[in-house]
N, CA, C and O atoms as a DFTB+ gen file, in Angstrom:
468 C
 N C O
     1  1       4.290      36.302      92.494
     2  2       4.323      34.886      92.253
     3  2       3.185      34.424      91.341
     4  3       3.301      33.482      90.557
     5  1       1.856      35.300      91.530
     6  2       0.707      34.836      90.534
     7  2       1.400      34.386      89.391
     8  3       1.457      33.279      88.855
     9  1       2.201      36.077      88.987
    10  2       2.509      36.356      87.519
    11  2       3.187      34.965      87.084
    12  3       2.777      34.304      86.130
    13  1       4.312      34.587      87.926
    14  2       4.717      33.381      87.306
    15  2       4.262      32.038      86.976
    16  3       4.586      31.200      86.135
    17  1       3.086      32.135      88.262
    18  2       2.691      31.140      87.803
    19  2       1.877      31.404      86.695
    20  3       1.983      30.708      85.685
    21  1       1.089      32.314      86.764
    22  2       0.530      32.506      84.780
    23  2       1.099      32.228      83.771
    24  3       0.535      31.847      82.745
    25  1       2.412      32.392      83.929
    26  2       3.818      32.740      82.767
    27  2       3.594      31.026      82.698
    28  3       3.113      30.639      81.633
    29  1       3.854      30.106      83.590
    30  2       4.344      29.074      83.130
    31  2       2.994      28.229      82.467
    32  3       3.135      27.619      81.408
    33  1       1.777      28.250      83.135
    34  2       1.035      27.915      81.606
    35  2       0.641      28.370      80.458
    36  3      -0.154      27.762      79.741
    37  1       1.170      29.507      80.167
    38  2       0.771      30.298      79.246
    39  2       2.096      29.322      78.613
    40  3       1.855      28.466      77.762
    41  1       3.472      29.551      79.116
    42  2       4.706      29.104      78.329
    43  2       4.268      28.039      77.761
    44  3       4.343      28.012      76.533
    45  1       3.631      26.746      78.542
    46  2       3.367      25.632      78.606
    47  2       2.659      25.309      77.437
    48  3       2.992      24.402      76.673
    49  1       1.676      26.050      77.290
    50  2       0.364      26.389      76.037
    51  2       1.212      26.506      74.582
    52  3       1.073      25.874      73.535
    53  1       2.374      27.837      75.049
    54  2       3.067      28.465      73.816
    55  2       3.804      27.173      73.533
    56  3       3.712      26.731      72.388
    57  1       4.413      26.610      74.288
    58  2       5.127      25.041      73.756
    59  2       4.485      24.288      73.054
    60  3       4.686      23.879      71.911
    61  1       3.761      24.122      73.708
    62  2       2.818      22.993      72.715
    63  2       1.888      23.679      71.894
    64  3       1.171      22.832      71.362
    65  1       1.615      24.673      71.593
    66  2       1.216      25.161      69.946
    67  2       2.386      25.689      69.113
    68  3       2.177      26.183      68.005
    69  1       3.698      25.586      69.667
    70  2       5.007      25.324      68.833
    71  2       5.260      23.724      68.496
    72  3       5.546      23.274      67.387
    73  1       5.139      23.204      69.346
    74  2       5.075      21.791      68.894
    75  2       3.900      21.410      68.208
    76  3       3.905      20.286      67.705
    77  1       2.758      22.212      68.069
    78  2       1.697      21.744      67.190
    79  2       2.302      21.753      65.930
    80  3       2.574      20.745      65.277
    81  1       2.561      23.222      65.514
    82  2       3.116      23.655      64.048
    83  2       4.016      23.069      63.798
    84  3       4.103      22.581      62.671
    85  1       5.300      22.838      64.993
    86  2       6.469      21.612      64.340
    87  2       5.992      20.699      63.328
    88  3       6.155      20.673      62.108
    89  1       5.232      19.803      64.301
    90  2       4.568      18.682      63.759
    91  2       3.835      18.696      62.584
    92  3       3.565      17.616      62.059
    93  1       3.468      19.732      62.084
    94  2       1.967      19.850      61.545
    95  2       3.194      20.220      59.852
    96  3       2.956      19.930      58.680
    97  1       4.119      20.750      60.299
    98  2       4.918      21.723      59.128
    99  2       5.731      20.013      59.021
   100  3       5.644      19.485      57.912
   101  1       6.403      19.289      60.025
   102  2       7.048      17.977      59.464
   103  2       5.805      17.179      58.471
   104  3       6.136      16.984      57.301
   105  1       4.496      16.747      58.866
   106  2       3.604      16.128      58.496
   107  2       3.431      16.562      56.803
   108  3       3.557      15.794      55.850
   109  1       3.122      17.953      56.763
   110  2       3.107      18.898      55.382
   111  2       4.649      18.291      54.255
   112  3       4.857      17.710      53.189
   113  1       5.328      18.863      55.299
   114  2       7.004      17.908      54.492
   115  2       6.935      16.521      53.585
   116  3       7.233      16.301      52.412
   117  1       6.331      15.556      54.808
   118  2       6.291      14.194      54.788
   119  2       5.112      14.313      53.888
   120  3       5.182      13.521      52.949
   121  1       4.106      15.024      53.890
   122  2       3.100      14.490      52.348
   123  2       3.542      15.315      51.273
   124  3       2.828      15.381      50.272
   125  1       4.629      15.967      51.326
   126  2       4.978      16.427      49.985
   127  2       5.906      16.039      49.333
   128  3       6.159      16.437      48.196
   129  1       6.741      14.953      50.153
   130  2       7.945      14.054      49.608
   131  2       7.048      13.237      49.107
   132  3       7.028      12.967      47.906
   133  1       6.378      12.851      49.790
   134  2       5.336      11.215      49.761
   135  2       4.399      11.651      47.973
   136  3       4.175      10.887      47.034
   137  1       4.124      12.873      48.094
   138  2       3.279      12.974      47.081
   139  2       4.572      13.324      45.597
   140  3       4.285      13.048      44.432
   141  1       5.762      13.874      45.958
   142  2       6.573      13.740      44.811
   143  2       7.438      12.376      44.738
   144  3       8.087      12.076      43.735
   145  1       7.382      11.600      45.877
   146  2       7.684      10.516      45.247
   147  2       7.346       9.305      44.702
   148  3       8.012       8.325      44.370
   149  1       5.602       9.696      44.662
   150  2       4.699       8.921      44.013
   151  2       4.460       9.430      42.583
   152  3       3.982       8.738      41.684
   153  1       4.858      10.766      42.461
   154  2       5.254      11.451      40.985
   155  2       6.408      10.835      40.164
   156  3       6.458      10.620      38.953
   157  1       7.244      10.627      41.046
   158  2       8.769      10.007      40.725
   159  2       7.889       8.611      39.889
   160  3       7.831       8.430      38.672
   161  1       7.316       7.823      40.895
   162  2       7.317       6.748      40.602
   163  2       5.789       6.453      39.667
   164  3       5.398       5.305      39.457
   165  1       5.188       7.441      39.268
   166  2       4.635       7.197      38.114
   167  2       4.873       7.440      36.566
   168  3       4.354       7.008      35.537
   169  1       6.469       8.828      37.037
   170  2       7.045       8.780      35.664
   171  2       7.402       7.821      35.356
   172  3       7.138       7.293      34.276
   173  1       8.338       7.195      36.545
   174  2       9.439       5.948      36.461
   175  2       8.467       4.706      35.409
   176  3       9.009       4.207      34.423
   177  1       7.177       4.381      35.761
   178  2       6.658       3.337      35.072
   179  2       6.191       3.733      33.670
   180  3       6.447       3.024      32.697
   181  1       5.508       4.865      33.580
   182  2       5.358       5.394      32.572
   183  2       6.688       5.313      31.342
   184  3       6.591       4.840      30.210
   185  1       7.847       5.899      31.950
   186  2       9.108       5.732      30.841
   187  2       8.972       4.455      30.582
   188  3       8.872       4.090      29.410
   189  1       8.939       3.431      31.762
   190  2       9.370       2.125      32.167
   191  2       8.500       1.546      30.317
   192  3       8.975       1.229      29.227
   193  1       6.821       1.703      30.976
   194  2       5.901       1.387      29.636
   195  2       6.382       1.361      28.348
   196  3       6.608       0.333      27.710
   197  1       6.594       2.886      27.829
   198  2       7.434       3.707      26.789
   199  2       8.475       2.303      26.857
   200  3       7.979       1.230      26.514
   201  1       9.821       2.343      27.277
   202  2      10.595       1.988      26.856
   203  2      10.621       0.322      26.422
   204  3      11.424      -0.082      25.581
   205  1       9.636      -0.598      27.103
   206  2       9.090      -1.908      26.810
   207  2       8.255      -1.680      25.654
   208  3       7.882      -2.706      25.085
   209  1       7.902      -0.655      25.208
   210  2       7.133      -0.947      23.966
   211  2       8.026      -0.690      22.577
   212  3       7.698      -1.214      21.513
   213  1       9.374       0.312      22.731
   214  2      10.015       0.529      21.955
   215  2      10.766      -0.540      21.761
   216  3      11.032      -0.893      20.612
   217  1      11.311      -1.348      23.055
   218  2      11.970      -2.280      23.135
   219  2      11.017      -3.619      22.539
   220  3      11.683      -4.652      22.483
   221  1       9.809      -3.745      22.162
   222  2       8.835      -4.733      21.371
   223  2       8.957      -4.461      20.123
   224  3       9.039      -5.419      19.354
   225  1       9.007      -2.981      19.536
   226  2       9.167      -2.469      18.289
   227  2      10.317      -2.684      17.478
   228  3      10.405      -2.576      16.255
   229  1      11.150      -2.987      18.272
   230  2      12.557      -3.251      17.861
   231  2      12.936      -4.238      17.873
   232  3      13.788      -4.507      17.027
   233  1      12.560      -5.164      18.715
   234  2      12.506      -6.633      18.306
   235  2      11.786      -7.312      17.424
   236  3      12.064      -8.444      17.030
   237  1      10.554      -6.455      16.979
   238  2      10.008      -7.212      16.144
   239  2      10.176      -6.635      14.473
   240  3       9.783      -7.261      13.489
   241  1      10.980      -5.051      14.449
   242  2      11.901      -4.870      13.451
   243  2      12.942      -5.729      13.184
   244  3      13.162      -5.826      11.977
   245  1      13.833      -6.547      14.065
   246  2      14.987      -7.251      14.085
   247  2      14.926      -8.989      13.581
   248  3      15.672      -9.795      13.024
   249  1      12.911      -8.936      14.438
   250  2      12.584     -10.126      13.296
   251  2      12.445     -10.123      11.936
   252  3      12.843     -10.930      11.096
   253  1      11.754      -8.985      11.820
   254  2      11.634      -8.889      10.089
   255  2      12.762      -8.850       9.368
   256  3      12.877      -9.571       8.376
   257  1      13.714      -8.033       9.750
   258  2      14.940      -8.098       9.519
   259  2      15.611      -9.477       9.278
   260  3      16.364      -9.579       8.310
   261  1      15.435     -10.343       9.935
   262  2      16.392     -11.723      10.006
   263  2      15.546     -12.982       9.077
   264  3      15.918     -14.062       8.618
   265  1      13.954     -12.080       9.066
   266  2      13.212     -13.301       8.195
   267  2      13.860     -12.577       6.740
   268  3      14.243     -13.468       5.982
   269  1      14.037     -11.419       6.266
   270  2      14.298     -10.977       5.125
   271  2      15.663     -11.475       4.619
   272  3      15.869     -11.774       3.443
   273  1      16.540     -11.536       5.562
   274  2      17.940     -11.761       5.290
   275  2      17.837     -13.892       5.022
   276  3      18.365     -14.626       4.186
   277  1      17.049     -14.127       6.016
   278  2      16.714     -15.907       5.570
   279  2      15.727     -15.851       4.025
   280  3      16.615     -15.951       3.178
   281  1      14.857     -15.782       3.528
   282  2      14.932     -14.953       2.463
   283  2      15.844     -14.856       1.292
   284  3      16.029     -15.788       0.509
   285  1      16.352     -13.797       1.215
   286  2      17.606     -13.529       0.336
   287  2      18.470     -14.502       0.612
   288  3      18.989     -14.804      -0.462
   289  1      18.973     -15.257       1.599
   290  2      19.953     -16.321       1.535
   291  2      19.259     -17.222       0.576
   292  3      19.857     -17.536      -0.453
   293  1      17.712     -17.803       0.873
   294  2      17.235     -18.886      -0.431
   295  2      17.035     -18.567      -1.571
   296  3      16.897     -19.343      -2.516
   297  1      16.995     -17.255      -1.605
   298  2      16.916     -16.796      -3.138
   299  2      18.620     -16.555      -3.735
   300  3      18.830     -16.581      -4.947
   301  1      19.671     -16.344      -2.815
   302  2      20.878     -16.393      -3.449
   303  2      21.217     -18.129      -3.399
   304  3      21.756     -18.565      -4.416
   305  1      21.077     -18.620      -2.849
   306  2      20.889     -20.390      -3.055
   307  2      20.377     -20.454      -4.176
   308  3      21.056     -20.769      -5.153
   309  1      19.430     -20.247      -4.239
   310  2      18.432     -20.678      -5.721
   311  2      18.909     -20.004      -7.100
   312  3      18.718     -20.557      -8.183
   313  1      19.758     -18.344      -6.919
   314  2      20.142     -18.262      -8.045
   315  2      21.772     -18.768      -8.132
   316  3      22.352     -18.704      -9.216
   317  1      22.366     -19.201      -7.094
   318  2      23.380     -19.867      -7.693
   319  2      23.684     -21.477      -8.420
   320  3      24.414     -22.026      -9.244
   321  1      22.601     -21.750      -7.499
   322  2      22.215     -23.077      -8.407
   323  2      21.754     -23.283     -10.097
   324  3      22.016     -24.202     -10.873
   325  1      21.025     -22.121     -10.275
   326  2      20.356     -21.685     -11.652
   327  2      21.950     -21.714     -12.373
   328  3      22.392     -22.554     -13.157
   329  1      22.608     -20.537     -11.834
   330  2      23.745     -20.574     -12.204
   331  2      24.734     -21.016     -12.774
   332  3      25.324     -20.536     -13.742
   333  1      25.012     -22.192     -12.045
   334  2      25.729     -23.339     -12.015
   335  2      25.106     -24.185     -13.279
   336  3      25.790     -24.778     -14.113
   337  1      23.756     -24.127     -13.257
   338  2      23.233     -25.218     -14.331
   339  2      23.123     -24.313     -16.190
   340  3      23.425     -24.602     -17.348
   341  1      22.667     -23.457     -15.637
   342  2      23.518     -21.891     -17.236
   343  2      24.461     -23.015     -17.120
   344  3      24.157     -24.200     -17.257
   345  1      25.757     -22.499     -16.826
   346  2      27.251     -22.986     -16.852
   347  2      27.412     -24.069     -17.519
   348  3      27.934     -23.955     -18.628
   349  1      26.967     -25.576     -16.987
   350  2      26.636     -26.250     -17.680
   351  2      26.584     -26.567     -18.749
   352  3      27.393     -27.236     -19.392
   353  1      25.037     -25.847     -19.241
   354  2      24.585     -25.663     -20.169
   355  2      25.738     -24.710     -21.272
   356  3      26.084     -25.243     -22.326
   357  1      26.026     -23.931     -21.073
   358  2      26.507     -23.515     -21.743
   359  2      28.320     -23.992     -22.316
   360  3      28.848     -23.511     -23.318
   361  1      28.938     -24.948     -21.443
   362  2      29.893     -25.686     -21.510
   363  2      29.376     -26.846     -22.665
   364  3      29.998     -27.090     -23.699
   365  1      28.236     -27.431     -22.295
   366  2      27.737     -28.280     -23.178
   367  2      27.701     -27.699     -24.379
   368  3      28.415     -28.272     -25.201
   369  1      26.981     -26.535     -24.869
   370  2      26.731     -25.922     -26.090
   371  2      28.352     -25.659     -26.787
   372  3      28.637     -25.831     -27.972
   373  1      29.263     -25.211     -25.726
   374  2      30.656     -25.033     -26.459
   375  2      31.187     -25.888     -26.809
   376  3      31.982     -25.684     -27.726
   377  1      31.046     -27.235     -26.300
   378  2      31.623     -28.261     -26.750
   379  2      30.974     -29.255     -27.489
   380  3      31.429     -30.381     -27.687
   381  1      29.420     -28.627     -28.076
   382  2      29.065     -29.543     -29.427
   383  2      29.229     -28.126     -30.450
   384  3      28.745     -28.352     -31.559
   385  1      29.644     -27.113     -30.351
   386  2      29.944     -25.997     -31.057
   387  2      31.333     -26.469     -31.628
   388  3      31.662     -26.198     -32.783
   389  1      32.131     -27.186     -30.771
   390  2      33.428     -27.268     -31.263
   391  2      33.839     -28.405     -32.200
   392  3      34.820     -28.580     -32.923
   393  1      32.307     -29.394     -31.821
   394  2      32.747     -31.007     -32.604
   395  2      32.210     -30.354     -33.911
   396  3      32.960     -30.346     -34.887
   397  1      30.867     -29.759     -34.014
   398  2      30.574     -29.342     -34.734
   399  2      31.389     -28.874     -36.238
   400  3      31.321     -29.366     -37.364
   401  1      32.315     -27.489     -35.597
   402  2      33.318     -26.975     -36.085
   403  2      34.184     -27.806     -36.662
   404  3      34.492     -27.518     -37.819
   405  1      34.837     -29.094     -36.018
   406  2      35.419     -30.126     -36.297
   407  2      35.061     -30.622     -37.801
   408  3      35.630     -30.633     -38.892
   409  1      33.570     -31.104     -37.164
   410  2      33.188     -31.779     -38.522
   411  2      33.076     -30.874     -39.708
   412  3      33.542     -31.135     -40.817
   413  1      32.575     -30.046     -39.462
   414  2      32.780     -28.827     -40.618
   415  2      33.740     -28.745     -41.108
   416  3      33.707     -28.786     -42.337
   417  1      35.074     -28.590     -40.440
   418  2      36.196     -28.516     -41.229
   419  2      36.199     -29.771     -42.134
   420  3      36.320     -29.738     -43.358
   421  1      36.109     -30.438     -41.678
   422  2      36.150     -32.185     -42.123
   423  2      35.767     -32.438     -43.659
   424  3      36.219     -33.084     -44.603
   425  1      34.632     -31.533     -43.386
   426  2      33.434     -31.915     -44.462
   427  2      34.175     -30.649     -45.639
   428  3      34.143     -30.874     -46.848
   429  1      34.608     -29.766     -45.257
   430  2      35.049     -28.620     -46.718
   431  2      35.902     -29.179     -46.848
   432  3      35.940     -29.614     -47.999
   433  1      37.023     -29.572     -46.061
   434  2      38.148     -30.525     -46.589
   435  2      38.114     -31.495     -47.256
   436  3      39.136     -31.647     -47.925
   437  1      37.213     -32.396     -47.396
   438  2      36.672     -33.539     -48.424
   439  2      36.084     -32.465     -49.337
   440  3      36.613     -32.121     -50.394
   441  1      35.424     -32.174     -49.051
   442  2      34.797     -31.526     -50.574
   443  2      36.163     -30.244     -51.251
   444  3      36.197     -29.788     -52.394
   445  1      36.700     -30.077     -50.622
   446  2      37.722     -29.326     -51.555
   447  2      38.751     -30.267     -51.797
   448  3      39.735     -29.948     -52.465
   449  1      38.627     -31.288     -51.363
   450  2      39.672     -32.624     -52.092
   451  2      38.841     -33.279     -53.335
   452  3      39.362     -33.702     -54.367
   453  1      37.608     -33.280     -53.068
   454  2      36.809     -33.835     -54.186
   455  2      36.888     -32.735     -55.255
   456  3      36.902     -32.998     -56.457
   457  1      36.926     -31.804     -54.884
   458  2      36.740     -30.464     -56.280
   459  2      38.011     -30.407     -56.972
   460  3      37.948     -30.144     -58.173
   461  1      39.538     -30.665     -56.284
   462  2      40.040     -30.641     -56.931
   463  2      40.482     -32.081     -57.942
   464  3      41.392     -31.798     -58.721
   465  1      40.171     -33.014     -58.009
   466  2      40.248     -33.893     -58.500
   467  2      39.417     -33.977     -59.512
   468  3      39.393     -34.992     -60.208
């Protein structure tokens, strides 16, 4: 009967330094999730950083972009207006080119009426 009763605190002992290591091997677990998912979550901000700064870079490409294109719209404003006033101008020039011509004829026609007389 000693023996058993030896057996059962010895068992008793062996239990609970099995339940030490349980614990001790869950605890180890639990700081190694804990420590990769504080890895997780410093890539996560890190990309996070990265991708807010690309996402600044690109918006402020998209401004330049839209000031360039406002831009070229006032400069195609401005040369169609130029345009328009050429045109003008040059309608005007054809049509004192043509009175011109007019009178010219006018004028050899009298003088070749005067020559032949």
């Amino acid at each position: 009967m000693q023996t058993v009763q030896l057996a059962a605190p010895q068992q008793k002992n062996l239990n609970n330094t099995c339940c030490r290591y349980a614990l001790q091997q869950e605890v180890k677990g639990k700081n190694a999730l804990a420590k990769e998912l504080a890895d997780v979550k410093q890539q996560a901000q890190h990309f996070t950083r990265r991708v807010e700064k690309e996402k600044e870079a690109l918006r402020m490409e998209l401004n330049k972009a839209k000031q360039q294109i406002k831009e070229a719209d006032t400069a195609i404003g401005s040369q169609k207006a130029e345009i328009e006033k050429l045109n003008h101008i040059i309608n005007e020039a054809d049509q004192e080119r043509i009175r011109q011509k007019k009178e010219y004829d006018i004028v050899v026609n009298e003088r070749d009426i005067l020559g032949t007389q």
